[in-house]
TORFIKOL-301202 format. One line per field, with one value per residue (C-alpha): residue in one letter; z negated, y negated, x. Coordinates in Angstrom, 2 decimals. Each point is the difference from the previous one (the first is absolute). Example, Ala and Ser with C-alpha at 12.3 -4.5 7.8 and 13.67 -1.06 7.14 Angstrom:
<sites>
r	(a, s)
z	(-7.80, 0.66)
y	(4.50, -3.44)
x	(12.30, 1.37)
</sites>
This chain:
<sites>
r	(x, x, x, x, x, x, x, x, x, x, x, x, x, x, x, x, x, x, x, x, x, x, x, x, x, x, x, x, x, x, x, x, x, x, x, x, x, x, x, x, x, x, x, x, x, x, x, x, x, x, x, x, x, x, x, x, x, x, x, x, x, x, x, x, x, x, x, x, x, x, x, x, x, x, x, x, x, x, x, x, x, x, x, x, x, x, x, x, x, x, x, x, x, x, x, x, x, x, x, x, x, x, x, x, x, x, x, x, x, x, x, x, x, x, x, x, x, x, x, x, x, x, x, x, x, x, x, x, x, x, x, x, x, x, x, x, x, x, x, x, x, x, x, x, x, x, x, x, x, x, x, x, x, x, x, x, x, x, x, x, x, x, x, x, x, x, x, x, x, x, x, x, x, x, x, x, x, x, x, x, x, x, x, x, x, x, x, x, x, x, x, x, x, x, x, x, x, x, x, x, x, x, x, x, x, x, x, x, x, x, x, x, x, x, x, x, x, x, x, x, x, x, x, x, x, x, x, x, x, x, x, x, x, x, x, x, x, x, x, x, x, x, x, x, x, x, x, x, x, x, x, x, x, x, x, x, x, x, x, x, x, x, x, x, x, x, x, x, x, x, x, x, x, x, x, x, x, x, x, x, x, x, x, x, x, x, x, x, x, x, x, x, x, x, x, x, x, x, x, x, x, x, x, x, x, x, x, x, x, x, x, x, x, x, x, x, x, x, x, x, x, x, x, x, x, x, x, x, x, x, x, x, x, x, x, x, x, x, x, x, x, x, x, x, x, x, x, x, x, x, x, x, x, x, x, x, x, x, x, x, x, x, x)
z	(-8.33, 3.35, 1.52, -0.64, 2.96, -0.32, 2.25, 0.23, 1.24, 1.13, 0.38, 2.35, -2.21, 1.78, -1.09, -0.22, 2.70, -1.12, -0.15, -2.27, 2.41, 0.80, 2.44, 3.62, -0.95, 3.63, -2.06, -2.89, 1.86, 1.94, -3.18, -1.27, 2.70, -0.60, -3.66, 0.94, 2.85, -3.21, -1.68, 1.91, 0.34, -3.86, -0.58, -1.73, 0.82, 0.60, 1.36, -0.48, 1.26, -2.17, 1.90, -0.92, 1.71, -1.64, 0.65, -2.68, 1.57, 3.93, 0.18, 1.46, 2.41, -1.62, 2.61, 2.97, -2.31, -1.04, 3.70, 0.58, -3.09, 1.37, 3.13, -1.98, -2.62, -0.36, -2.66, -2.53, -0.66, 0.63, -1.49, -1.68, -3.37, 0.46, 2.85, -0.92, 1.33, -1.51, 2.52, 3.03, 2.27, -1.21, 3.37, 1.29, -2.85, 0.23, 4.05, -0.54, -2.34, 1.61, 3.05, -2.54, -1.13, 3.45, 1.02, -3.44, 0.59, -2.47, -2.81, -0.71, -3.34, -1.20, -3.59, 0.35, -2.86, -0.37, -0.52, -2.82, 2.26, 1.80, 2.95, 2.41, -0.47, 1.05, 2.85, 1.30, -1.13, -3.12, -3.32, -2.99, -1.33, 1.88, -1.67, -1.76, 2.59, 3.52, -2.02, -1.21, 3.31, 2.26, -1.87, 0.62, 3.79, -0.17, -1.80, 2.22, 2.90, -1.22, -1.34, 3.91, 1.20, -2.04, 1.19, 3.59, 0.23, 0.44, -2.39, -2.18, -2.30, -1.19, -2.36, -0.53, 1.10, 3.98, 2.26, -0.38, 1.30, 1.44, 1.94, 1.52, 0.10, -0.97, 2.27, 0.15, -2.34, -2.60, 1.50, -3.23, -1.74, -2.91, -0.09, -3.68, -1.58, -3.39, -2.10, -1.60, -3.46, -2.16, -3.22, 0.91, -1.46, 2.97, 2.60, -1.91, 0.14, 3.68, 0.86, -1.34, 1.59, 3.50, -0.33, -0.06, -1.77, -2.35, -0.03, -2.99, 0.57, -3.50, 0.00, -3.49, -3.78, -0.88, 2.61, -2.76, -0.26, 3.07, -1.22, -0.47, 3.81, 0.45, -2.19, 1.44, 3.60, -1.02, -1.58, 2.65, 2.47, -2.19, -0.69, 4.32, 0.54, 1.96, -0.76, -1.47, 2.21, 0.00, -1.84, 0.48, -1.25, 0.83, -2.03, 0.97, -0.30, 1.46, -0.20, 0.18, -1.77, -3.52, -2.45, 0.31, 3.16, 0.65, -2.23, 1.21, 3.48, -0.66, -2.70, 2.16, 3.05, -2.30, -2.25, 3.01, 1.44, -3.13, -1.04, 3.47, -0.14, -3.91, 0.73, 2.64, -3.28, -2.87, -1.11, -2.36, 1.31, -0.71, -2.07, 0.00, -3.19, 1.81, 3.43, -2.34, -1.79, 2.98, 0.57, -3.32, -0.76, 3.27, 3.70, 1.33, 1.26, -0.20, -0.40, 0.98, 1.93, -3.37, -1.67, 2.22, 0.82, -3.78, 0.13, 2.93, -1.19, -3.63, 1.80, 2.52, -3.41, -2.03, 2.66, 1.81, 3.53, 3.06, 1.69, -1.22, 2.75, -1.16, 1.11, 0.82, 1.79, -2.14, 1.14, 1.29, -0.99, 2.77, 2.83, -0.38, -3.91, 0.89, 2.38, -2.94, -2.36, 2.78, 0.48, -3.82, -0.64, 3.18, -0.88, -3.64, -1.80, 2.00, -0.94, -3.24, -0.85, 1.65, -1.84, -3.51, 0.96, 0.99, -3.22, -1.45, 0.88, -0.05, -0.59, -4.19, -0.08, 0.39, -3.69, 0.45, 0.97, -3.68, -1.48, 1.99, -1.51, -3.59, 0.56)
y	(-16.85, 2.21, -1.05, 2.34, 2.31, 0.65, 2.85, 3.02, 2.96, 3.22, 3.95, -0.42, 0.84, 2.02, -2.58, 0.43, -1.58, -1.94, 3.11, 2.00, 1.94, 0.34, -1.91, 1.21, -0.01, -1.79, -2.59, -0.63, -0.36, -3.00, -1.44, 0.34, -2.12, -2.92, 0.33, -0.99, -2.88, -1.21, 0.07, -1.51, -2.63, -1.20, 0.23, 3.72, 0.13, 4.01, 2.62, 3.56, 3.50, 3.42, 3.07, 3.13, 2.98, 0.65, -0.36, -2.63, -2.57, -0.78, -1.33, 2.20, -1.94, -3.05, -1.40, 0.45, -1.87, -2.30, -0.54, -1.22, -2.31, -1.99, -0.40, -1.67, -1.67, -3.14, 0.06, 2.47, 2.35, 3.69, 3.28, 3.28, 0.82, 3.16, 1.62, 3.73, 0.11, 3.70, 1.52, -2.13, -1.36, -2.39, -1.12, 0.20, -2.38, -2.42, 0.18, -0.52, -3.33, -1.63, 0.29, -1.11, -3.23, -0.77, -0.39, -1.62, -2.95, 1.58, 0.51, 3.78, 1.70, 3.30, 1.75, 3.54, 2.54, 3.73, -1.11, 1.38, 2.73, 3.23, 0.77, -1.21, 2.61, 2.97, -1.95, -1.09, 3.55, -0.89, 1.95, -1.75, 2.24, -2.73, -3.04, -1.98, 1.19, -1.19, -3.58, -0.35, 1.11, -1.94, -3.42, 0.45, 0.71, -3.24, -2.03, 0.62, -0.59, -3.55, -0.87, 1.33, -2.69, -2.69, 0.37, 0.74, 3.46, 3.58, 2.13, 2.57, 2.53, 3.37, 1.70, 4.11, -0.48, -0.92, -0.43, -3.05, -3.03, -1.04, -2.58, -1.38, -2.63, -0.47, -2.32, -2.66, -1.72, -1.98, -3.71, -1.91, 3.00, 1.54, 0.99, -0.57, 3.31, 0.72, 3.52, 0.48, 1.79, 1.60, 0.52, 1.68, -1.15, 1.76, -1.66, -3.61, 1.23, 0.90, -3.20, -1.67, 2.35, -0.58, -3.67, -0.08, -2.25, 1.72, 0.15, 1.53, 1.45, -0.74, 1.50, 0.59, -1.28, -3.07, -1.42, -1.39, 4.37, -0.51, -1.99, 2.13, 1.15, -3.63, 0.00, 3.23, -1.54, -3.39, 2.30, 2.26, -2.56, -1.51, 3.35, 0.50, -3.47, -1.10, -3.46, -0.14, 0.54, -0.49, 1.89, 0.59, 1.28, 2.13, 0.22, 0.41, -2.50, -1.68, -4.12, -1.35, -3.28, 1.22, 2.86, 1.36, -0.02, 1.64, 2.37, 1.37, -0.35, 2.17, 2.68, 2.33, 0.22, 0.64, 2.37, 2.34, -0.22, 0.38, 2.96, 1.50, -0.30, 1.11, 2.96, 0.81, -0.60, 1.41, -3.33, -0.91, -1.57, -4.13, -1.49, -3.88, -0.48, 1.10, -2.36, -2.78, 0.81, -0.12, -3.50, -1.24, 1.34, 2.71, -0.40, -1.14, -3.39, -0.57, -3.41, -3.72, -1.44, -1.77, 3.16, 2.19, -2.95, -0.68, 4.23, 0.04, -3.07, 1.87, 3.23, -2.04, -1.28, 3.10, 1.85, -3.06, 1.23, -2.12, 1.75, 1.19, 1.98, 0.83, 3.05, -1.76, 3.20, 2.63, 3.31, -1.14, -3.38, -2.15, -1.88, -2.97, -0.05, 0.64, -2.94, -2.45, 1.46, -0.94, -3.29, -0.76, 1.33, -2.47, -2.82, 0.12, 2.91, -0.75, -4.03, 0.45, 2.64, -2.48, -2.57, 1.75, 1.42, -3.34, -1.48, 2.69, -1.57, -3.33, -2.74, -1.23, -3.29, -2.92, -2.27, -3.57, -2.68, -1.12, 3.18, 0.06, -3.54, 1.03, 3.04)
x	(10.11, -0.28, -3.54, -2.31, -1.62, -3.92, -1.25, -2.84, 0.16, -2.61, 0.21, -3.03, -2.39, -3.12, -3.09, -3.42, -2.57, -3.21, -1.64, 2.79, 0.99, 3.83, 1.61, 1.69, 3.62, 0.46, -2.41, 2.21, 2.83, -1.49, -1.06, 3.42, 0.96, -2.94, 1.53, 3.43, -1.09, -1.70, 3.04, 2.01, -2.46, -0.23, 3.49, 0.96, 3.77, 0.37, -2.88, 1.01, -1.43, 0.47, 0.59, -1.93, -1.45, -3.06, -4.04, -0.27, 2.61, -0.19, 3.33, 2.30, 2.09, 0.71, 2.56, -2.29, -2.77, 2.52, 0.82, -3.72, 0.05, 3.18, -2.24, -2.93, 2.49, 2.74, 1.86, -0.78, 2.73, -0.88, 1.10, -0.90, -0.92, 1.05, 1.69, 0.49, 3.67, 0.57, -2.29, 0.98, 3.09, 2.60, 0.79, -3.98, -0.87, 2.72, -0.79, -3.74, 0.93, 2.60, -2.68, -3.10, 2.79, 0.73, -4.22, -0.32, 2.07, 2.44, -2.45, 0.77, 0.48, -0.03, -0.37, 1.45, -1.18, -1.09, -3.87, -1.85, -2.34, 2.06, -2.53, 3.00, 1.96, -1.88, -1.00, 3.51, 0.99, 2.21, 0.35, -0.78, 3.13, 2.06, -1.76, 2.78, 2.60, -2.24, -0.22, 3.59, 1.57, -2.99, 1.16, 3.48, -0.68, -2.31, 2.60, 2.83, -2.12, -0.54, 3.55, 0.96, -2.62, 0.98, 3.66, -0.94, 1.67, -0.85, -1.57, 2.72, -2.45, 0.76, -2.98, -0.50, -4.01, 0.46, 3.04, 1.89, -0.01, 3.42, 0.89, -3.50, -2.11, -3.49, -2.36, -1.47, 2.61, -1.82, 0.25, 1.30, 0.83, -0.36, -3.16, -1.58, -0.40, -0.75, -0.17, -3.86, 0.56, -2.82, 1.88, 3.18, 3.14, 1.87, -1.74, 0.71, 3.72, -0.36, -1.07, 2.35, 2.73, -0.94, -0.69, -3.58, -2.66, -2.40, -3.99, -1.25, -3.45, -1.63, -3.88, -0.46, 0.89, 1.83, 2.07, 2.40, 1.30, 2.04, 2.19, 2.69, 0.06, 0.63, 2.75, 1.42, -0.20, 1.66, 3.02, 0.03, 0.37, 2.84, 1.88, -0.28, 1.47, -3.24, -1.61, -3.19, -3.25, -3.59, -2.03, -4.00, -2.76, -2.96, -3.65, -3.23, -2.85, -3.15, -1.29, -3.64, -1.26, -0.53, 1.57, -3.08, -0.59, 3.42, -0.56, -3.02, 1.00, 3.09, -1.03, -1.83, 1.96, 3.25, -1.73, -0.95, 4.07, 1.27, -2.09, 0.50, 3.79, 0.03, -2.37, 3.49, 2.44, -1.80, -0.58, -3.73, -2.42, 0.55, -2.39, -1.13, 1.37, 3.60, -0.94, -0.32, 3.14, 2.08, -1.86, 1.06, 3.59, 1.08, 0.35, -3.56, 0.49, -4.15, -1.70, -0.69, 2.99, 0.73, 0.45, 1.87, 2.51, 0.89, 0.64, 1.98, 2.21, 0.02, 1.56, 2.53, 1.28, -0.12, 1.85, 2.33, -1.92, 0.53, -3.08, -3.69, -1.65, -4.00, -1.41, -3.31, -2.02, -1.54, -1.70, -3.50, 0.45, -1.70, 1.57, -1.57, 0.91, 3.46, -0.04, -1.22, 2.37, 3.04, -1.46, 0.03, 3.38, 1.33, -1.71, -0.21, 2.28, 3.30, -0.24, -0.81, 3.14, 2.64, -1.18, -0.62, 3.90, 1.15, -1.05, 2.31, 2.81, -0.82, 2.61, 0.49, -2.04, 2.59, -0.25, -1.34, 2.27, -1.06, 1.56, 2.73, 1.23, -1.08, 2.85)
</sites>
């Protein structure tokens, strides 16, 4: 069994101070990076950074805040969860990684994706008539940019969106190249067929109803792969969640601060308001990850089964959910959560019992 990969990740939630009033954004990006020392600290093998550009969310850079993580950090890998690649530069990005890889001490990652918000595009000047096209051509550039790493030659590209790319290199090369890059889907069964295309490993970003209804994007990705002639990669897996010492606790910790996002965000989608009754559902049978390190590890271990994942990254910020309940929630999930799925996968797979030496002679 591929050993499994246990990491969080953060949009940069704005937070509340003591007095319930919101947070500097300058604030919550510092806190961000207290979060991820912390990390790093108690063991959590991946910390990754969404990128939005909205009030509600402070993180807008990620690489230059991933940049000051790798200074405070040792060996936790770091990434995106996601970087918005239809409303940016293939060759920028890929620069501005192979650079964050090289101050990391190689510990660079990046999931590519078209995000689940549009404010990007009116703000980089992009029509949201080009939506699939900007991705599709965007990952080809980006792929071929990599594969010309990896073999330590000049980049060859030709798209119908910007002039092509023929003949050059990009810089800084990637030191041990390639750089891990994976493909974050929402539901898509073209984007699980792009990945696979170009070579890519797959997050799926699961944040509501039963895990166990992704299955058959796994299975599409596994024949994809197959039918392309690649070998089989990793696949991961992002949900949202929070730890304290008790269910309860968790719970109560958690259910305002996500009621408030998710009624802000549904309010933007024409979605109800959500109920307690539905919060509690999630809990029980969706994509809430909520609960005493006990409970959320036998989840997380039920879901890496379910789905065959090699990595479960937790979404452990949540609207005006408090720093320093963040900070106990990553300091359960290193110390108790990731221990407790490895061994309750482990004991998955298990060797048979050998018989007695009195059994074997009674053969």
């Amino acid at each position: 069994m591929t050993p499994i990969e246990l990491g969080i990740d953060t949009f940069g939630d704005v937070t509340t101070d003591a007095d319930g009033r919101p947070k500097p954004h300058a604030q919550v990006l510092r806190d961000v990076v207290a979060q991820a020392e912390l990390a790093d600290q108690v063991g959590v093998d991946f910390f990754g950074v969404g990128e939005h550009h909205r009030p509600d969310f402070a993180i807008s850079a990620p690489e230059v805040l991933l940049g000051a993580i790798a200074s405070r950090t040792h060996r936790i890998r770091l990434g995106t969860a996601v970087t918005v690649l239809s409303t940016d530069d293939p060759v920028r990005v890929y620069q501005r990684f192979s650079t964050l890889d090289a101050v990391s001490g190689g510990r660079a990652e990046i999931i590519l994706g078209r995000g689940s918000f549009t404010e990007s595009f009116p703000l980089f000047g992009y029509s949201l008539e080009d939506y699939e096209r900007l991705f599709e051509e965007k990952v080809a550039l980006f792929a071929a940019i990599r594969d010309a790493d990896r073999a330590g030659k000049p980049v060859q590209w030709k798209g119908s969106l910007r002039p092509p790319v023929e003949g050059l290199r990009v810089h800084p090369p990637l030191e041990h190249p390639p750089l891990r890059t994976w493909i974050g889907v929402g539901g898509s069964p073209e984007s699980v067929v792009r990945a696979a295309r170009y070579g890519f490993p797959l997050t799926l970003a699961i944040i509501g109803g039963d895990p166990r209804r992704f299955a058959g994007y796994v299975e599409l990705y596994h024949r994809a792969l197959a039918q392309l002639g690649h070998e089989q990669l990793p696949l991961g897996v992002h949900s949202p969640g929070h730890l304290a010492d008790s269910d309860d606790e968790a719970r109560g910790q958690l259910w305002p601060a996500y009621r408030v996002m998710r009624d802000r965000i549904g309010r933007e989608r024409g979605w109800p308001p959500m109920s307690r009754a539905e919060f509690e559902h999630e809990i029980v049978a969706g994509s809430l990850y909520v609960g005493s390190p006990e409970t959320v590890a036998r989840k997380i271990a039920a879901t890496v089964r379910d789905l065959g994942a090699s990595r479960f990254d937790l979404k452990y910020s949540a609207g005006t959910l408090s720093h320093e309940r963040m900070l106990r929630s990553i300091e359960l999930y290193g110390q108790e959560v990731i221990p407790r799925v490895r061994d309750l996968l482990a004991a998955d797979v298990a060797p048979a019992e050998k018989p007695s030496a009195g059994a074997a002679g009674a053969v």
